[in-house]
MILOZA-713932 format. One record per residue (C-alpha): residue number from 1; x, y, z. Coordinates in steps of 0.02 Angstrom, whole numbers, plus 50000, padded with zeros to 5 digits. Each point is the difference from the previous one (the first is absolute). Layout:
N
{resi = NUM; east = X; north = Y; up = Z}
...
END
This chain:
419
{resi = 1; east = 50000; north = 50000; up = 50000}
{resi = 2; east = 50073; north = 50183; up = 49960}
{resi = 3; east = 50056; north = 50096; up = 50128}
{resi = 4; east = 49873; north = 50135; up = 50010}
{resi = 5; east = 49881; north = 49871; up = 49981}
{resi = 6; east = 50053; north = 49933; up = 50152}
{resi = 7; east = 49991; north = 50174; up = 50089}
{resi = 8; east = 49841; north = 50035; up = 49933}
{resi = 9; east = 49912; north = 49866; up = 50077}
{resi = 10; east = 50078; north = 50004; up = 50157}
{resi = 11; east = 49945; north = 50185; up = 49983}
{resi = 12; east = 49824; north = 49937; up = 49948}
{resi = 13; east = 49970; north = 49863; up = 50148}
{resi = 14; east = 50067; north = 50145; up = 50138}
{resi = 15; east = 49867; north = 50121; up = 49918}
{resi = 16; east = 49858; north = 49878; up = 50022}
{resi = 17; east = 50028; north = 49926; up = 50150}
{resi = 18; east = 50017; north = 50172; up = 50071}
{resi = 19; east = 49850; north = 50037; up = 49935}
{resi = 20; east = 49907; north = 49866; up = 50043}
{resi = 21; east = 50004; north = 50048; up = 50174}
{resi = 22; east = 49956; north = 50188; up = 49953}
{resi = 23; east = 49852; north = 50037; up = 50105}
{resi = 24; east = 49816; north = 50046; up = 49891}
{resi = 25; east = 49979; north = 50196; up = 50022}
{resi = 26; east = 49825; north = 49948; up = 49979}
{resi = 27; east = 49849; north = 49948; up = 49868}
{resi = 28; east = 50054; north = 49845; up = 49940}
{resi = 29; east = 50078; north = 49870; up = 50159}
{resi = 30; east = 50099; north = 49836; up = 49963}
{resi = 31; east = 49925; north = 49834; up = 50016}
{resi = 32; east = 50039; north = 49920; up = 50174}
{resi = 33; east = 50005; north = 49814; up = 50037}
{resi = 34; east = 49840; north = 50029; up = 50082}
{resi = 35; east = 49919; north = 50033; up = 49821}
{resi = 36; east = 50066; north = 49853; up = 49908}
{resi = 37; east = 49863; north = 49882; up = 50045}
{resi = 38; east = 49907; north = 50107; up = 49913}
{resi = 39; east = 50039; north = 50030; up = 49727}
{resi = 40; east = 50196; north = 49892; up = 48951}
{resi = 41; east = 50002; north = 50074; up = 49840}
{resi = 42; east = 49807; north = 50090; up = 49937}
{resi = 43; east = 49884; north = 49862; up = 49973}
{resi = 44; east = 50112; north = 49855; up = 50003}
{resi = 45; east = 50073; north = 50030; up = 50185}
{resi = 46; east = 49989; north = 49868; up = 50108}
{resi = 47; east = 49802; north = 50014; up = 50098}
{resi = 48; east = 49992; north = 50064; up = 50170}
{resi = 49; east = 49999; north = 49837; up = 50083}
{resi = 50; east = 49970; north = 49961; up = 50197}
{resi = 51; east = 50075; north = 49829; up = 50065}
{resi = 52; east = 49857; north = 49925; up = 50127}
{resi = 53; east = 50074; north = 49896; up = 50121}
{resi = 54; east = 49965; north = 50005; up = 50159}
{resi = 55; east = 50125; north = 50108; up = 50093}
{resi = 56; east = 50126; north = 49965; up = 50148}
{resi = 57; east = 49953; north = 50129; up = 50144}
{resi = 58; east = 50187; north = 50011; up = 50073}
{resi = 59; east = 50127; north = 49867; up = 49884}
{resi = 60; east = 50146; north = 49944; up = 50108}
{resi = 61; east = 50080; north = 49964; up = 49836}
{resi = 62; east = 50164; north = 50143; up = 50047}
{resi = 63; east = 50116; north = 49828; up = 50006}
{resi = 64; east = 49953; north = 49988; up = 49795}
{resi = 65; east = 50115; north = 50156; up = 49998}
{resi = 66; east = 50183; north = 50063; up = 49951}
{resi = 67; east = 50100; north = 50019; up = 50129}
{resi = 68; east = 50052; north = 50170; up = 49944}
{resi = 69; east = 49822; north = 50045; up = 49989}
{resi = 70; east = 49926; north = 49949; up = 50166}
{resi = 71; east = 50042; north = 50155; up = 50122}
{resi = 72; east = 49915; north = 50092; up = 49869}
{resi = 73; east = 49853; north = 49923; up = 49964}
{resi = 74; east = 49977; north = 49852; up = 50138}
{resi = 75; east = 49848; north = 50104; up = 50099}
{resi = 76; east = 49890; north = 50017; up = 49862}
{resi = 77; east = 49845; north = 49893; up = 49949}
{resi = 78; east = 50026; north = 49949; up = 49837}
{resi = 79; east = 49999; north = 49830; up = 49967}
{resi = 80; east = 50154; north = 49951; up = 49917}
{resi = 81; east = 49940; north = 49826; up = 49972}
{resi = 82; east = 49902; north = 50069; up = 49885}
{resi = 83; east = 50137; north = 50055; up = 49833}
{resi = 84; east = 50010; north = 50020; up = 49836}
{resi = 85; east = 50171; north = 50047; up = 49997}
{resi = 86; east = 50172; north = 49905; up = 50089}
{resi = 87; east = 49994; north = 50115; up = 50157}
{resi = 88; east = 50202; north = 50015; up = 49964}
{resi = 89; east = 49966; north = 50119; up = 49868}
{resi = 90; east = 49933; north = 50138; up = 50116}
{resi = 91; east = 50127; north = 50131; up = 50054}
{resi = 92; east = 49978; north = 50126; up = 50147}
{resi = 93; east = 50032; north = 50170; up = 49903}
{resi = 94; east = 50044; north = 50114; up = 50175}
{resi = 95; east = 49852; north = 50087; up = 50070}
{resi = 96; east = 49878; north = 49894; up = 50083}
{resi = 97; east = 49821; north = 49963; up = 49947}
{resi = 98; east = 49904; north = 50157; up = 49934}
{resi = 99; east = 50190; north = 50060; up = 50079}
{resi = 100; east = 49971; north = 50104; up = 49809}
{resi = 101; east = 49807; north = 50063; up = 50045}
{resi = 102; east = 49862; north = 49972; up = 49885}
{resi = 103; east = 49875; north = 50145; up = 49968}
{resi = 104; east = 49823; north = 49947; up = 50052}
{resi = 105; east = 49910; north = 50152; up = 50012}
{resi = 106; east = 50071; north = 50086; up = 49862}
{resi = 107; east = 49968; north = 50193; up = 49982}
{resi = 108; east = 49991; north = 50112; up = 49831}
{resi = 109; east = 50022; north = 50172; up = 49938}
{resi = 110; east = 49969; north = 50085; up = 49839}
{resi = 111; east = 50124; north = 50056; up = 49885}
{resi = 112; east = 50017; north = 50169; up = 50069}
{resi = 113; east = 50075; north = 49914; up = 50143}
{resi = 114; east = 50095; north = 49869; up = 49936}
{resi = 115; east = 50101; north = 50154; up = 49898}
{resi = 116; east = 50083; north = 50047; up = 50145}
{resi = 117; east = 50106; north = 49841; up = 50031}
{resi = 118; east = 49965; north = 49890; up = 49857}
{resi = 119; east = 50095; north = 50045; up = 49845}
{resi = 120; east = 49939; north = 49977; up = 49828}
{resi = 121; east = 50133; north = 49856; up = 49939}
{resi = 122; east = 49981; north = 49900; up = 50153}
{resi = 123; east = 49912; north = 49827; up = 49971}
{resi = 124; east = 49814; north = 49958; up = 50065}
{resi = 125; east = 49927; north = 49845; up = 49966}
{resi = 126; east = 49833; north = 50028; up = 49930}
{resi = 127; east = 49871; north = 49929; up = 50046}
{resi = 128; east = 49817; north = 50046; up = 49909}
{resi = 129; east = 49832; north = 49900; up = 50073}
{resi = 130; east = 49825; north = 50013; up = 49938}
{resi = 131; east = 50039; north = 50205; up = 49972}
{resi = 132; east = 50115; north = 50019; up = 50168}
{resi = 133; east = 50176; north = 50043; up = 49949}
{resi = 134; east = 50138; north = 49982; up = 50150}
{resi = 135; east = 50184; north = 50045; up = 49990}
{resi = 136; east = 50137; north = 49914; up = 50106}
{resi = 137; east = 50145; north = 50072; up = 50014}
{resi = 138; east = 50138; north = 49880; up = 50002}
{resi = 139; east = 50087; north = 50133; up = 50119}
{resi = 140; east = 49889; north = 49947; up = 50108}
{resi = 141; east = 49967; north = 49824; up = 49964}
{resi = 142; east = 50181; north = 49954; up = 50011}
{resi = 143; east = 50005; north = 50020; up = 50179}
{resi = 144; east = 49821; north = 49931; up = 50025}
{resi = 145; east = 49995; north = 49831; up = 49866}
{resi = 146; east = 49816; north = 49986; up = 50004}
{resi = 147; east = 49834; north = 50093; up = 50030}
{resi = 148; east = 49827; north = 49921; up = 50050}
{resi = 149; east = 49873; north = 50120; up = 49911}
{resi = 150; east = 49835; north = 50014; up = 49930}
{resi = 151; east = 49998; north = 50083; up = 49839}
{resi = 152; east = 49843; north = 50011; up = 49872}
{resi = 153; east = 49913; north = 49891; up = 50111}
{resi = 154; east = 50116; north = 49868; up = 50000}
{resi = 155; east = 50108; north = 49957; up = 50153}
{resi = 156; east = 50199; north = 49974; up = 49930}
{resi = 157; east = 50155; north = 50008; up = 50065}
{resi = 158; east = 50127; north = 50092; up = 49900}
{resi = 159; east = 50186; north = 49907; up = 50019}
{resi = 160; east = 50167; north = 50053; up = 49958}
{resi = 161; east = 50158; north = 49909; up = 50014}
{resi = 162; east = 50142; north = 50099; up = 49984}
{resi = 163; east = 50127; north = 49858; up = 49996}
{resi = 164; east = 49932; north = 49941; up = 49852}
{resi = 165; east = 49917; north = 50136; up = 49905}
{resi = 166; east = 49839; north = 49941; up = 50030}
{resi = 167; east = 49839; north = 50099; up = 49989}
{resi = 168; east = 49838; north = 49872; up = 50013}
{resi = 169; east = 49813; north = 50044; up = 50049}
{resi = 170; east = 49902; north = 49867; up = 50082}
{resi = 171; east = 49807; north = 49970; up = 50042}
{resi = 172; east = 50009; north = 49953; up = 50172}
{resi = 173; east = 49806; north = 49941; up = 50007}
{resi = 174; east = 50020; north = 49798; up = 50000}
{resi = 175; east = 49861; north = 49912; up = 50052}
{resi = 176; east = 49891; north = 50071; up = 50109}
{resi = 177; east = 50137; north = 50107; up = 50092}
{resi = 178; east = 50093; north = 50144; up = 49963}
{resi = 179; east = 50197; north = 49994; up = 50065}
{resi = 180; east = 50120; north = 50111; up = 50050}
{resi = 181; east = 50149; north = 49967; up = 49949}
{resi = 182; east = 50198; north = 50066; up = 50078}
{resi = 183; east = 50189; north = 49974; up = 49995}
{resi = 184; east = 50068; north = 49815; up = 50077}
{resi = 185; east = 50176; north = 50047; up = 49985}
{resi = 186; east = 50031; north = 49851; up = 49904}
{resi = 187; east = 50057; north = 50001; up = 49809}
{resi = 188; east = 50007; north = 49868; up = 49885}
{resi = 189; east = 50105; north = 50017; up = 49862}
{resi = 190; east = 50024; north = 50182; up = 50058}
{resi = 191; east = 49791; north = 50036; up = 49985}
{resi = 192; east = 49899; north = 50053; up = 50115}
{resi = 193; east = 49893; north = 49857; up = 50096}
{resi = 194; east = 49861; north = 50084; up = 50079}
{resi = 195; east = 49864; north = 49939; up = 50117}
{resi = 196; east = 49810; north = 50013; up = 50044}
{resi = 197; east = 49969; north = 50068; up = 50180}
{resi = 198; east = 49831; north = 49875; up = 49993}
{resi = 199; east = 50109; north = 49815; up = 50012}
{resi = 200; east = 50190; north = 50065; up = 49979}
{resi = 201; east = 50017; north = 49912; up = 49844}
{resi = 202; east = 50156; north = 50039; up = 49889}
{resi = 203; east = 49967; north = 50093; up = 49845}
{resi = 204; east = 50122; north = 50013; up = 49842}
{resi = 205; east = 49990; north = 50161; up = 49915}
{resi = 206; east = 50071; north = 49949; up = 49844}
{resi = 207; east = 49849; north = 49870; up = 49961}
{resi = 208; east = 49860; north = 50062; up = 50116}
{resi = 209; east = 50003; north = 49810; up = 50081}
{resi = 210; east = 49978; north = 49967; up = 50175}
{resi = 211; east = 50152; north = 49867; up = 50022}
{resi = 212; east = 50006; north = 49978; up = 50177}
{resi = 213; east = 49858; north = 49964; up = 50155}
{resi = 214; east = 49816; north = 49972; up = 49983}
{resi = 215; east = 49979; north = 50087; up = 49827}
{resi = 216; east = 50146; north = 49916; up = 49922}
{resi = 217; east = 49948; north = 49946; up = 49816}
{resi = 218; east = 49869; north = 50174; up = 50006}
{resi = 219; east = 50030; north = 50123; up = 49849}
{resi = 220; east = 49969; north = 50191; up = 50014}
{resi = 221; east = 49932; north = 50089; up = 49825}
{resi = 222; east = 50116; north = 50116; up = 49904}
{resi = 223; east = 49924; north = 50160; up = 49977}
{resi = 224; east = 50083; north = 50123; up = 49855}
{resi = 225; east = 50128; north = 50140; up = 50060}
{resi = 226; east = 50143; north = 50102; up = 49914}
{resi = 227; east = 50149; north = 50059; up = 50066}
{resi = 228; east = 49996; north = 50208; up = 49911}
{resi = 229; east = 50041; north = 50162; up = 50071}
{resi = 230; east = 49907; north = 50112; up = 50071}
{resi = 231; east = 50001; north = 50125; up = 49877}
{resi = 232; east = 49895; north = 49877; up = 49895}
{resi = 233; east = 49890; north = 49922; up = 50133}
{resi = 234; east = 49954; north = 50195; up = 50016}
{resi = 235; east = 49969; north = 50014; up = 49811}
{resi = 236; east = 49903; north = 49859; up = 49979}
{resi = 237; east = 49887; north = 50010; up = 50178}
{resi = 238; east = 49946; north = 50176; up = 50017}
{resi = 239; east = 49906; north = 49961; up = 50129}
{resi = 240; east = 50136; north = 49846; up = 50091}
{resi = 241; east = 50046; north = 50017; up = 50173}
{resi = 242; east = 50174; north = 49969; up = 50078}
{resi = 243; east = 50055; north = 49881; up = 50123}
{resi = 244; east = 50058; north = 50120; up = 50155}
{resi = 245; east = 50162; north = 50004; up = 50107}
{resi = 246; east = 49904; north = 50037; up = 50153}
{resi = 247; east = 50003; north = 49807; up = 50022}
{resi = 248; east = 50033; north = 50006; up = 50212}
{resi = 249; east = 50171; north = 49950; up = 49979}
{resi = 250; east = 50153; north = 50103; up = 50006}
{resi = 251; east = 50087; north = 49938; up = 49835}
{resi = 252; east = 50123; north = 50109; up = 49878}
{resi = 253; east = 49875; north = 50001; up = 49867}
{resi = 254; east = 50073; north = 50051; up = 49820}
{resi = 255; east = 50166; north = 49919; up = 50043}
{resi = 256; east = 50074; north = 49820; up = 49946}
{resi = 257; east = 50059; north = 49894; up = 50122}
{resi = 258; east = 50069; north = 49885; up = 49845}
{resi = 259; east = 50102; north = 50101; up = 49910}
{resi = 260; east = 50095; north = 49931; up = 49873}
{resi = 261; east = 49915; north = 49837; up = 50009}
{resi = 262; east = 49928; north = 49999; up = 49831}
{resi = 263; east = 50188; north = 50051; up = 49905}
{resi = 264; east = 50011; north = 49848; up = 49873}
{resi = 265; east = 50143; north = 49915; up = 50076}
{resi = 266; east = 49934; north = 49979; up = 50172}
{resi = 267; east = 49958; north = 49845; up = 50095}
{resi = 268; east = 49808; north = 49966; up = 50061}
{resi = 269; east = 50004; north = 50006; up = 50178}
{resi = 270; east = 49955; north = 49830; up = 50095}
{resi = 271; east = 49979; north = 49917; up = 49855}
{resi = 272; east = 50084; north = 49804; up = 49988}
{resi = 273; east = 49927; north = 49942; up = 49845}
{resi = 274; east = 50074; north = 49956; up = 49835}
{resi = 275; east = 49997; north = 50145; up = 49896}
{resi = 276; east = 49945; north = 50007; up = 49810}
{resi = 277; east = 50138; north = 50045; up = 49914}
{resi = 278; east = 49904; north = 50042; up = 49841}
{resi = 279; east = 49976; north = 50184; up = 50048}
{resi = 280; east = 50097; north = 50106; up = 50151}
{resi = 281; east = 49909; north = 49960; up = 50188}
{resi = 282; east = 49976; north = 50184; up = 50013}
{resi = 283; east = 49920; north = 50034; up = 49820}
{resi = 284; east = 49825; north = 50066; up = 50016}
{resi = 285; east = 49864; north = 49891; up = 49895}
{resi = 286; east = 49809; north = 50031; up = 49974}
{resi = 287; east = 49944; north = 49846; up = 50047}
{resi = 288; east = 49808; north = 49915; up = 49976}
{resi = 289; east = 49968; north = 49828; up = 50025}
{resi = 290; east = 49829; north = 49914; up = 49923}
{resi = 291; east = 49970; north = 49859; up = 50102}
{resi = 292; east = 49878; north = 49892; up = 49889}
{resi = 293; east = 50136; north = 49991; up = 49880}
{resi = 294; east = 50140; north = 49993; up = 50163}
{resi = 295; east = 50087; north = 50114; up = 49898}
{resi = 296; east = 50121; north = 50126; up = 50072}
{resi = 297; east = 50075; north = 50129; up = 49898}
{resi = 298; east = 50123; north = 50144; up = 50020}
{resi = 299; east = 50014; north = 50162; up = 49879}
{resi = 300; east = 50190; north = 50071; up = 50059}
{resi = 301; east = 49958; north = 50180; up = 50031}
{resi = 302; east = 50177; north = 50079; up = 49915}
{resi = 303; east = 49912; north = 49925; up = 49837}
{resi = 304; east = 49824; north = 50082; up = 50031}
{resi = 305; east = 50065; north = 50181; up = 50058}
{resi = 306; east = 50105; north = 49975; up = 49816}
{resi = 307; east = 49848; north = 49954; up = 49903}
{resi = 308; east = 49872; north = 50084; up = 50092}
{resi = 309; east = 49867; north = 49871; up = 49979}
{resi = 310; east = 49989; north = 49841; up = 49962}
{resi = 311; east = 49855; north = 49909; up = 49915}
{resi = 312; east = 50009; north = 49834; up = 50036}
{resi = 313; east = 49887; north = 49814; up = 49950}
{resi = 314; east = 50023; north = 49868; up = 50150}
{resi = 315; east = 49899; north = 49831; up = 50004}
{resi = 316; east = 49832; north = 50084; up = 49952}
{resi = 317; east = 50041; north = 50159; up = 50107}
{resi = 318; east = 50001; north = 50171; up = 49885}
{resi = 319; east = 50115; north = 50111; up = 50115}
{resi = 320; east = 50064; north = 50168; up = 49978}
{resi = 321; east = 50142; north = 50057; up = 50129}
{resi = 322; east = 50036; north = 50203; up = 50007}
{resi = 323; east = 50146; north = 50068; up = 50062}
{resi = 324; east = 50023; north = 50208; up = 50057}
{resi = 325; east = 50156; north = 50083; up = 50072}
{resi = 326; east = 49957; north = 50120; up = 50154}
{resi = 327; east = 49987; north = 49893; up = 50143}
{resi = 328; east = 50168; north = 49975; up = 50113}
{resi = 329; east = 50056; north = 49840; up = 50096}
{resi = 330; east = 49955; north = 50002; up = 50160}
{resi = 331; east = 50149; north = 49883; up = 50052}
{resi = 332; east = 50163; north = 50093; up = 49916}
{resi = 333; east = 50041; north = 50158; up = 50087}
{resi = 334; east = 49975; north = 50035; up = 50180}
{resi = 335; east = 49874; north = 50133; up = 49966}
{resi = 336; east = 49879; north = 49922; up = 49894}
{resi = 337; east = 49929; north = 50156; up = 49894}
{resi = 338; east = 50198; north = 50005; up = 49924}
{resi = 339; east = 50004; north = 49818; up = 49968}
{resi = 340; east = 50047; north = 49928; up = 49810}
{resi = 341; east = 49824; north = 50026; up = 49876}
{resi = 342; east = 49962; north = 49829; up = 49962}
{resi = 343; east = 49826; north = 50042; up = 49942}
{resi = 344; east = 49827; north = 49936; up = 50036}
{resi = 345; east = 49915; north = 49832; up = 49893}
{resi = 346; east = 49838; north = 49933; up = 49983}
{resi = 347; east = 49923; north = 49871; up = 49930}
{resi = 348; east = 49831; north = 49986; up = 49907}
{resi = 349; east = 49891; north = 49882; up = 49883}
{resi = 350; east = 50030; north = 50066; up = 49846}
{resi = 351; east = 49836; north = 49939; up = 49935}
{resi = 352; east = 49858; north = 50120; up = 49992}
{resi = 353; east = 49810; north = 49956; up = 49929}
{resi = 354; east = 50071; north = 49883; up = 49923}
{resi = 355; east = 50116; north = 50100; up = 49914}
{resi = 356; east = 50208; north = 49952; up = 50016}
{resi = 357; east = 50084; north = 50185; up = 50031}
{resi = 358; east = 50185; north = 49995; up = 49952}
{resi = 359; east = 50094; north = 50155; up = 50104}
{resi = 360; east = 50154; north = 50109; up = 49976}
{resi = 361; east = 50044; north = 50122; up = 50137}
{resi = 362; east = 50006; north = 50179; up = 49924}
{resi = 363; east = 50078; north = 50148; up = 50128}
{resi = 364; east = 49909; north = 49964; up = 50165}
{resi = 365; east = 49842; north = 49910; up = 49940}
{resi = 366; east = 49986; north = 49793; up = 49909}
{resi = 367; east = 49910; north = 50032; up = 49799}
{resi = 368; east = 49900; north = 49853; up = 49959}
{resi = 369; east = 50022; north = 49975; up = 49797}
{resi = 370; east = 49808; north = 49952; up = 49973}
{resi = 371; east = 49924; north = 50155; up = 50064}
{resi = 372; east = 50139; north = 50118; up = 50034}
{resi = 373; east = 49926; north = 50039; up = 50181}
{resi = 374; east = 50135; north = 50054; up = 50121}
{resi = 375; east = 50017; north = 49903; up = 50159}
{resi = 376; east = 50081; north = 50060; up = 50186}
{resi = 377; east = 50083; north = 49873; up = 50110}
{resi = 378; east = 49843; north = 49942; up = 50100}
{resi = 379; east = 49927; north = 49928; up = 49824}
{resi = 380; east = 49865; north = 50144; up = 50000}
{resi = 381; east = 49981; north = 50062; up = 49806}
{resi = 382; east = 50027; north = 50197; up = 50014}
{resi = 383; east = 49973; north = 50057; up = 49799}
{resi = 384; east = 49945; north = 49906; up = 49860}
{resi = 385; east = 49835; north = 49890; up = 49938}
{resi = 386; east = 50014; north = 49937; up = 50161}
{resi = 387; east = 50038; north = 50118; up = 50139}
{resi = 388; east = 49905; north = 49962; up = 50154}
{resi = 389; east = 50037; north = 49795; up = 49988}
{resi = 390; east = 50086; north = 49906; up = 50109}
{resi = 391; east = 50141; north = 49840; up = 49978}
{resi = 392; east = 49975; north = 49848; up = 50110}
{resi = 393; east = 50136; north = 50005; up = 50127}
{resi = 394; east = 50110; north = 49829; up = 50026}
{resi = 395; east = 50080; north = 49964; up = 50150}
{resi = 396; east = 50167; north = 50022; up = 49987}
{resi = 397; east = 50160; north = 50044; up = 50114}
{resi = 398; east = 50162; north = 50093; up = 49967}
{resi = 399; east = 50147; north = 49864; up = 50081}
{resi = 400; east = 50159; north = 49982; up = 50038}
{resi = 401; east = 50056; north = 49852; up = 49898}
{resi = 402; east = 50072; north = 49885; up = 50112}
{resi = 403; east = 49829; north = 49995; up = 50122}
{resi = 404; east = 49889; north = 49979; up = 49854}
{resi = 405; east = 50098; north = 49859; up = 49944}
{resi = 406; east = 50011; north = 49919; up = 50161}
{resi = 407; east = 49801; north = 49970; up = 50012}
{resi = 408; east = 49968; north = 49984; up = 49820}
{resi = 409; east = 50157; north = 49904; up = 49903}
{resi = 410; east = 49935; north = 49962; up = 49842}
{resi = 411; east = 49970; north = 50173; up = 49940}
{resi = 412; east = 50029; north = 50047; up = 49832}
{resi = 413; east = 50097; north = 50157; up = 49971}
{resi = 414; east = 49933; north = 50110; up = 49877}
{resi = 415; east = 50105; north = 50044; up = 49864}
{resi = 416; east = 49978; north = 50116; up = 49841}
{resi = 417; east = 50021; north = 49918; up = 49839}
{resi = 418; east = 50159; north = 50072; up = 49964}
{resi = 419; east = 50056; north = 49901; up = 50143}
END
């Protein structure tokens, strides 16, 4: 591992355990041990599924455990008997559980607000439901990882990793219950592994799949989101609101805590697997993954910032990926509004009544050849025959490599036809 690699995670682990024990200045509180008894891709994700069985009320199943991972998890009630996974491939990442506080009574401010603190390159993830537009700053979500939330009448929780790039939007209605989900600590193969505050079961972020305790087996539904700046999620939602940074913790919003972690040549942190040597750990990928067809693909994102879009045909799927500059990384620099543009992607259905739409991006907008109508970054037509419509969002993520590839191995790499 380089050097300052080294230093910046030692760096990184002193910052968050520090701040795990950071008292709440109000609003929001951390879960306490009392409260833990309490909780893919569009139209071919896996379905929200809830596993039945009957549950354990307090599993004595701690001996099942690593011995490196006892002290930190022995007290709590998840049944480990109960696994999906080999427990050996969970890692203790430093803080403790919900050490790194999830956001369950998230507040919001308009745009006049936001200004103030929230610059117009720095990335959001989007999140648009039944006419409700949100905006999450990752400023804010890197030092939080997930927020429970209700949004359009839906209750989600928003989720960002920052170890591996990964910005995913679950339902968390399953069944008849609604969970709330926070930070375990744990990683596997560096991702986040959450869990529900209703039976402590372990949650992967990556997949959405509860692979440890009562649920194990259960799969939450994918619900789409974009990683863009704010400067578009203002365009496009006139009327959006703003995730706020009076969150009830004390926390040095607007300021990385892994800088340098996404330079090309680093290491992922905590992360034992094989690596797949067919593209650099730390390249960023748009990555969707159709699981009728179990097919998993990645789109590297140096080749869709060169060609601006890319219309592509995949096992019956008709997909069109855009690509803008404007948005900054939130994981280069230490402050994240001067971090490296890397852009903002989405990814839509490029099929329209019926009608295949082939796309070229032209300035700041995507030109579809049929009609010549001018599309923005959200897939919302703004000129042309058919301003006003709307593209069908596909779930999609922007990943590191090397964590993508560790849950989903047989990708196929995009590549153009020059290639």
């Amino acid at each position: 591992m380089h050097r300052h690699t080294v230093l910046t995670f030692a760096w990184l682990l002193m910052t968050l355990l520090l701040t795990a024990c950071t008292p709440t200045s109000g609003g929001v509180t951390e879960a306490t041990e009392s409260e833990t008894a309490m909780a893919a891709p569009a139209g071919t994700a896996p379905e929200p599924t809830a596993n039945t069985q009957t549950a354990t009320t307090q599993p004595t199943t701690t001996n099942l455990l690593p011995d490196r991972l006892a002290s930190n998890v022995g007290s709590w009630a998840t049944d480990w008997s109960n696994s999906a996974i080999d427990l050996d491939e969970l890692f203790a990442g430093g803080p403790p559980r919900d050490g790194i506080p999830p956001l369950d009574d998230p507040q919001f401010v308009p745009f006049s607000a936001a200004d103030e603190w929230l610059a117009d390159n720095e990335p959001v993830i989007s999140l648009l439901i039944n006419g409700d537009a949100r905006a999450y700053p990752l400023q804010i979500l890197t030092w939080h990882e997930i927020v429970n939330d209700e949004v359009g009448g839906e209750v989600v929780t928003v989720t960002f990793c920052p170890l591996c790039n990964s910005a995913i939007v679950f339902n968390r209605h399953l069944g008849d219950t609604v969970y709330d989900f926070g930070t375990s600590g744990l990683l596997r193969n560096s991702d986040l592994v959450m869990w529900d505050r209703q039976t402590e079961s372990l949650w992967q972020q990556f997949t959405g799949e509860a692979i440890v305790g009562e649920l194990t087996g259960s799969q939450l539904e994918f619900l789409p989101s974009a990683i863009i700046s704010y400067a578009d999620f203002k365009e496009a939602y006139t009327l959006g609101q703003v995730l706020s940074r009076e969150t009830g913790f004390n926390r040095a919003y607007g300021t990385n805590p892994y800088a340098g972690y996404d330079t090309i040549g680093s290491n992922p942190f905590l992360f034992t697997g094989e690596l797949d040597g067919r593209l650099p750990a730390m390249a960023r990928v748009v990555t969707l993954y159709f699981a009728d067809e179990a097919l998993a693909l990645a789109y590297p994102l140096e080749l869709l910032a060169e060609q601006g879009v890319i219309n592509d045909s995949q096992a019956g799927h008709e997909l069109v990926l855009f690509h803008r500059p404007g948005t900054a990384s939130a994981l280069g620099n230490r402050t994240i509004a001067e971090g490296e543009d890397v852009g903002a992607t989405n990814v839509f259905a490029r099929e329209l009544d019926g009608q295949l739409l082939t796309f070229s991006r032209e300035g700041d907008l995507f030109v579809d050849a049929e009609t010549g109508s001018s599309w923005n970054i959200v897939g919302l037509a703004v000129a042309g025959p058919l301003a006003g419509r709307q593209l069908t969002p596909i779930v999609h993520a922007d990943h590191f490599w090397f964590s993508w590839a560790a849950f989903r191995p047989d990708t196929i790499i995009y590549q153009d036809a020059d290639s």
